[in-house]
N, CA, C and O atoms as CSV, one atom per row, in Angstrom:
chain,resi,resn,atom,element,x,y,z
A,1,UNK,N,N,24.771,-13.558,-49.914
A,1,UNK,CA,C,23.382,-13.187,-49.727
A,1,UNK,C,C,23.208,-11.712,-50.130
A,1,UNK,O,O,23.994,-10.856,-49.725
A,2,UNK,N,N,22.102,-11.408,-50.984
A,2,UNK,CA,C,22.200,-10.151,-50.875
A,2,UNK,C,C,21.626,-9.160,-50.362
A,2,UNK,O,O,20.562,-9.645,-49.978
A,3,UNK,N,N,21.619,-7.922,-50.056
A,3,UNK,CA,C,21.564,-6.850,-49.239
A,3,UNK,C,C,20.018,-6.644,-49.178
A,3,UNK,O,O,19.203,-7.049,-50.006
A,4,UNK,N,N,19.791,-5.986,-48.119
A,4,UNK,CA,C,17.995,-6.129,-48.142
A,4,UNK,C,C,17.632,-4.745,-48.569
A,4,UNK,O,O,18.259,-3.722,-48.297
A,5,UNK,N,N,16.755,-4.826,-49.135
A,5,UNK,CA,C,15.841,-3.514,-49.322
A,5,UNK,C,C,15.282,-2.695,-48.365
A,5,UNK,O,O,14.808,-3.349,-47.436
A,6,UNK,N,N,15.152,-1.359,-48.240
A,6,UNK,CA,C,14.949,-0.592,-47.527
A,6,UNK,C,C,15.362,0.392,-46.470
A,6,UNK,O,O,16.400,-0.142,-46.078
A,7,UNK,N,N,15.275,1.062,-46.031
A,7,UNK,CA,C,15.744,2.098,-45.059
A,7,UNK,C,C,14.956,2.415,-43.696
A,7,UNK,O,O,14.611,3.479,-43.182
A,8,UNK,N,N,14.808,1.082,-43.316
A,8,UNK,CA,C,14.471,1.577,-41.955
A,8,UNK,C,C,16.013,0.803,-41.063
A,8,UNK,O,O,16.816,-0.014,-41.515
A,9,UNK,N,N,15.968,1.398,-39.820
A,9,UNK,CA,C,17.035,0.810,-38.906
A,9,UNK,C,C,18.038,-0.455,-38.836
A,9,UNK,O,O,19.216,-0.768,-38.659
A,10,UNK,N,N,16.419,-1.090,-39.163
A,10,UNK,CA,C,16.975,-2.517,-38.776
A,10,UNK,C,C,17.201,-3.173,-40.367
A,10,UNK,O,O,18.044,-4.048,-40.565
A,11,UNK,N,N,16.603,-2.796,-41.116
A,11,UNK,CA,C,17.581,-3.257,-42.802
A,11,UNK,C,C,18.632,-3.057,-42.844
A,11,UNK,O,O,19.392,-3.927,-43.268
A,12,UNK,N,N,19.268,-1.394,-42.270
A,12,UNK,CA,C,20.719,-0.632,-42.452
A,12,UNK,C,C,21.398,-2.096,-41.679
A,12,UNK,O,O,21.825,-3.064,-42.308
A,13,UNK,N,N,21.372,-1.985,-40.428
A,13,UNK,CA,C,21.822,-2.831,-39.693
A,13,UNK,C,C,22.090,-4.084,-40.025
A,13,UNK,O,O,23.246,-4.499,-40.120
A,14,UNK,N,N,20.869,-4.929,-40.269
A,14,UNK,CA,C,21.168,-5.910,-40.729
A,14,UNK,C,C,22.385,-6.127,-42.172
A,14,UNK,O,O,23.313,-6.934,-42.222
A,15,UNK,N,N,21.919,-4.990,-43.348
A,15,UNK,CA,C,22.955,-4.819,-44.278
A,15,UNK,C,C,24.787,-5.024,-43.617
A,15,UNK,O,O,25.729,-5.743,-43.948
A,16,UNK,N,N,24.594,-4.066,-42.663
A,16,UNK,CA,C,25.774,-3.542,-42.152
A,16,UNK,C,C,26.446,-4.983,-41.268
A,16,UNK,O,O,27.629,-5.311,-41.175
A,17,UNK,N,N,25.557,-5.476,-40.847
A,17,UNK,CA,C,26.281,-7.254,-40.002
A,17,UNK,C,C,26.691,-8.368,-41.439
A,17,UNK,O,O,27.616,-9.151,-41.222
A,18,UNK,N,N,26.031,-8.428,-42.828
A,18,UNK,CA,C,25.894,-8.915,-43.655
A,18,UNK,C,C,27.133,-8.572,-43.993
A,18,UNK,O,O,28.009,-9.436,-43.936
A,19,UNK,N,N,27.483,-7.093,-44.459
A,19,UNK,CA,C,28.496,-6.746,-45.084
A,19,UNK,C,C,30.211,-7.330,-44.487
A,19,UNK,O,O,31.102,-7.904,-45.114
A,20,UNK,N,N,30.134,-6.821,-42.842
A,20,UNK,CA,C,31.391,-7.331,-41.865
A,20,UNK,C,C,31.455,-8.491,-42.054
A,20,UNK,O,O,32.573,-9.001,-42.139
A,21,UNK,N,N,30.242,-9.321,-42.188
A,21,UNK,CA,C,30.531,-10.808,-42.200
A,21,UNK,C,C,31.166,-11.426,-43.604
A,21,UNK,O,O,31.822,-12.468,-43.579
A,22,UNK,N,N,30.920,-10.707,-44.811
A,22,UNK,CA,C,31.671,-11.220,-45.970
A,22,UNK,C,C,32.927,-10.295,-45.948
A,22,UNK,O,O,33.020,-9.695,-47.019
A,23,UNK,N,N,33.449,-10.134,-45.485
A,23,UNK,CA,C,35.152,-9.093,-44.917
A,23,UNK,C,C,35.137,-7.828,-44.787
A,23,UNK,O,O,36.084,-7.189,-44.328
A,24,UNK,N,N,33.860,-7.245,-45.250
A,24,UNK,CA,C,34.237,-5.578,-45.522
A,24,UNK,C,C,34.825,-4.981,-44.071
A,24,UNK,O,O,34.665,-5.351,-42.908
A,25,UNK,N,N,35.448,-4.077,-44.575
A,25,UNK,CA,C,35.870,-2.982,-43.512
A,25,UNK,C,C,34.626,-2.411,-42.545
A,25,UNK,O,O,33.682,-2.266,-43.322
A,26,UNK,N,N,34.193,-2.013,-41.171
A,26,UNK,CA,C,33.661,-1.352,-40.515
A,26,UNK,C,C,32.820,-0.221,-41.611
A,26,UNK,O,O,31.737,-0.322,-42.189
A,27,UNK,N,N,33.872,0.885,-41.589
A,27,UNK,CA,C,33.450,1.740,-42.110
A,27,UNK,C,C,33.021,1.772,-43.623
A,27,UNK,O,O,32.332,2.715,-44.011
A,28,UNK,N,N,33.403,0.772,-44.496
A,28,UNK,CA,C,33.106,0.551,-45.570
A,28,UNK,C,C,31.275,0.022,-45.621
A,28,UNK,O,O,30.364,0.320,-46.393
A,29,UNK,N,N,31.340,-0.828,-44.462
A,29,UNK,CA,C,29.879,-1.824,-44.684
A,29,UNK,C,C,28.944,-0.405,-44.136
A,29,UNK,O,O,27.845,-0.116,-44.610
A,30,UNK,N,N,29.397,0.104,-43.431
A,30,UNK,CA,C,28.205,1.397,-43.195
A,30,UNK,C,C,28.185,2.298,-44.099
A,30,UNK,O,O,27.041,2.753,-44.141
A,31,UNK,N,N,28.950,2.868,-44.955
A,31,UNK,CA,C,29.190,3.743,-45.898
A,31,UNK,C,C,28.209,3.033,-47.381
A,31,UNK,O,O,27.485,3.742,-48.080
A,32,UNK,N,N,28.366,1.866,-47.555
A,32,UNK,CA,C,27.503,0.557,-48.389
A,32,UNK,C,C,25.976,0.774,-48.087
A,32,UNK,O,O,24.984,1.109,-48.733
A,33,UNK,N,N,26.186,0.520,-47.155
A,33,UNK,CA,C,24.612,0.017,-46.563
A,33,UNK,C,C,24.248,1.135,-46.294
A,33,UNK,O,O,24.267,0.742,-45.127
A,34,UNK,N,N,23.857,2.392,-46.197
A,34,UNK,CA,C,23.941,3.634,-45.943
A,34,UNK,C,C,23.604,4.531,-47.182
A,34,UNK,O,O,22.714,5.380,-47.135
A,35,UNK,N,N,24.269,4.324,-48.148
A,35,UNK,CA,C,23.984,4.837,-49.858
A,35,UNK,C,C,23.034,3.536,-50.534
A,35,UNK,O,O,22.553,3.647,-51.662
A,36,UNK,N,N,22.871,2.519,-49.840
A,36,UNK,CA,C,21.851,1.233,-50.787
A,36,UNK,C,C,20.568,1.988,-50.089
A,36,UNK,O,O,19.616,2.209,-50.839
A,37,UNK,N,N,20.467,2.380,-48.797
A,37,UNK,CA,C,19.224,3.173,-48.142
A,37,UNK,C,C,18.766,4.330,-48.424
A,37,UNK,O,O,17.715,4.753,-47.944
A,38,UNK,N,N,19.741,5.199,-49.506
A,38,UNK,CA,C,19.394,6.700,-49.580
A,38,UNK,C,C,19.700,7.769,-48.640
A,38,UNK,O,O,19.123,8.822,-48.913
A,39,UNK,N,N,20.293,7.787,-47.821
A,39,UNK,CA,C,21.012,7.880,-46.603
A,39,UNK,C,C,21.773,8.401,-47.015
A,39,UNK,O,O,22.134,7.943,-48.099
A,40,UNK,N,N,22.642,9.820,-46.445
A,40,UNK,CA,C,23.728,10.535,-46.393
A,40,UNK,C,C,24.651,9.757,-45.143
A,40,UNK,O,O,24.114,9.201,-44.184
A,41,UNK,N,N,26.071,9.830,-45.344
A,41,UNK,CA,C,26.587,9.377,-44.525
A,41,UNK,C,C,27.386,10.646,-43.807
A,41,UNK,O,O,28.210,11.302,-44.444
A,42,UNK,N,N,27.130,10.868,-42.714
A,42,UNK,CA,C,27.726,12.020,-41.945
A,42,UNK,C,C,29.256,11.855,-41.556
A,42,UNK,O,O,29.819,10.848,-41.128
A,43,UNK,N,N,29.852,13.291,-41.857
A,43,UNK,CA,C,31.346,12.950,-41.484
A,43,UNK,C,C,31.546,12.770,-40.289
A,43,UNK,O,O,30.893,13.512,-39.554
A,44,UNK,N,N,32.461,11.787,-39.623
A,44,UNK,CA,C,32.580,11.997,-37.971
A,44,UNK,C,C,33.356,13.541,-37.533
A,44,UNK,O,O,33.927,14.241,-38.369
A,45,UNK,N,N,33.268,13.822,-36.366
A,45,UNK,CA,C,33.997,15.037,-36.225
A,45,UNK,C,C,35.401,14.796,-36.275
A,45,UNK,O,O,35.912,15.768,-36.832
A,46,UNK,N,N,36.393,13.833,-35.907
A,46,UNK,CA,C,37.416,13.237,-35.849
A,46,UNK,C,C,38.153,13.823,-37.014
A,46,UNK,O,O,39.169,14.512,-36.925
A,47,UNK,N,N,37.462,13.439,-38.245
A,47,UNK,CA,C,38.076,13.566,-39.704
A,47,UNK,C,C,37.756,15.165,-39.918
A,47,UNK,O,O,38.646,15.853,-40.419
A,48,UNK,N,N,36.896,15.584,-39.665
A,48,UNK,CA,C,36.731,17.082,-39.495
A,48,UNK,C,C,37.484,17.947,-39.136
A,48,UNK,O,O,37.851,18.934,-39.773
A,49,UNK,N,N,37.851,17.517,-37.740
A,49,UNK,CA,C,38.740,18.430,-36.795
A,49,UNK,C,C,40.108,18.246,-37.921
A,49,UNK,O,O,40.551,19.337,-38.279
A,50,UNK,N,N,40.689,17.261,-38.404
A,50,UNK,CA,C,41.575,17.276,-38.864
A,50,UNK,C,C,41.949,17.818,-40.376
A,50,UNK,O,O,43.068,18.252,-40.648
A,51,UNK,N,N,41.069,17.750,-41.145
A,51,UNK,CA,C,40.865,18.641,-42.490
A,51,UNK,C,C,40.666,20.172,-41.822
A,51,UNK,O,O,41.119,21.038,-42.571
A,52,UNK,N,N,40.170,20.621,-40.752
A,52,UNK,CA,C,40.226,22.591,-40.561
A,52,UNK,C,C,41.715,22.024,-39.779
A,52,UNK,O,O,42.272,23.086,-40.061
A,53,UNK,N,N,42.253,21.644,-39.418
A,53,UNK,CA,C,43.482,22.041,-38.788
A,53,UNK,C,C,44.337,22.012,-39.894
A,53,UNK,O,O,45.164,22.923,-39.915
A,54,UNK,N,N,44.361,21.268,-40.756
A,54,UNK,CA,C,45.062,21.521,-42.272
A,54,UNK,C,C,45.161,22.388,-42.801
A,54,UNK,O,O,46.190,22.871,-43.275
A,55,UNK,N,N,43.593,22.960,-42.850
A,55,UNK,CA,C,43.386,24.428,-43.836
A,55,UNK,C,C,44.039,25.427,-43.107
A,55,UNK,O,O,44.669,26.284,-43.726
A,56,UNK,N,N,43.973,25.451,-41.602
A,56,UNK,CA,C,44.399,26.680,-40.878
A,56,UNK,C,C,45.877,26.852,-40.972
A,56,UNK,O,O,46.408,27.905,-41.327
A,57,UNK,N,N,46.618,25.591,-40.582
A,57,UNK,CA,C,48.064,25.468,-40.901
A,57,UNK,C,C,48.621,26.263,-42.391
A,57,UNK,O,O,49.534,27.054,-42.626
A,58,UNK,N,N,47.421,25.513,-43.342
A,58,UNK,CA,C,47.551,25.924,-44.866
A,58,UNK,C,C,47.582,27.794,-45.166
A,58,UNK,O,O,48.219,28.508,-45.940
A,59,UNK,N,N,46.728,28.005,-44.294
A,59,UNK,CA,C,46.241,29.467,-44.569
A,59,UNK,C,C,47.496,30.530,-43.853
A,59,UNK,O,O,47.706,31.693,-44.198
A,60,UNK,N,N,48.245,29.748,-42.758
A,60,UNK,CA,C,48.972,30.781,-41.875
A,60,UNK,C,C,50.217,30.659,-42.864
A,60,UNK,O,O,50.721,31.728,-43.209
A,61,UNK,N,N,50.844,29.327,-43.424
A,61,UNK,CA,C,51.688,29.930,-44.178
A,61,UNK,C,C,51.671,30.875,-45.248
A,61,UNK,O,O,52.476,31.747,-45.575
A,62,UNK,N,N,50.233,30.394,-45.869
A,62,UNK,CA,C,50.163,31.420,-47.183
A,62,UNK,C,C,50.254,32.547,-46.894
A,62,UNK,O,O,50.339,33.421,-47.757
A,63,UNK,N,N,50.261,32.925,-44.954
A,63,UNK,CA,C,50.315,34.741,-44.639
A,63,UNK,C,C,48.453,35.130,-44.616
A,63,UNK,O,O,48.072,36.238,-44.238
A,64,UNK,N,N,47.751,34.360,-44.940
A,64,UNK,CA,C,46.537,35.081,-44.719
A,64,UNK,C,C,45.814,35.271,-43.205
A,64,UNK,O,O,44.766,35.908,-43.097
C-alpha cells in the first residue's frame, strides 16, 4: 500500500504503522515517513551524548 500524503500527525503515524508492518526497522519507518512529510528528523540525545564524548576523548589526546 502506499504511503499517504501529507504532514499532519496522523498521516506521519499512520505512514510510520504502514512502514513496521511491511518489516522496516522502528527507526527507519520514522526517519521514511518523516522526510515523505518534509519534516526534519531530530537527533535523539542518546546518539548525541555519544558523538561529544568522542570528540572530547578525540581532542584530549590530540593535547588540545
Amino acid at each position: 500500500m502506499p504511503l499517504g500524503k501529507g504532514n499532519s500527525q496522523k498521516v506521519i503515524s499512520s505512514n510510520i504503522s504502514e512502514l513496521m508492518h511491511s518489516g522496516r526497522p522502528q527507526k527507519q519507518a520514522i526517519a521514511i515517513s518523516m522526510s515523505k512529510a518534509g519534516k526534519k528528523v531530530k537527533p535523539s540525545k542518546k546518539n548525541y551524548s555519544k558523538q561529544a564524548m568522542m570528540m572530547a576523548k578525540q581532542q584530549m589526546m590530540m593535547g588540545k
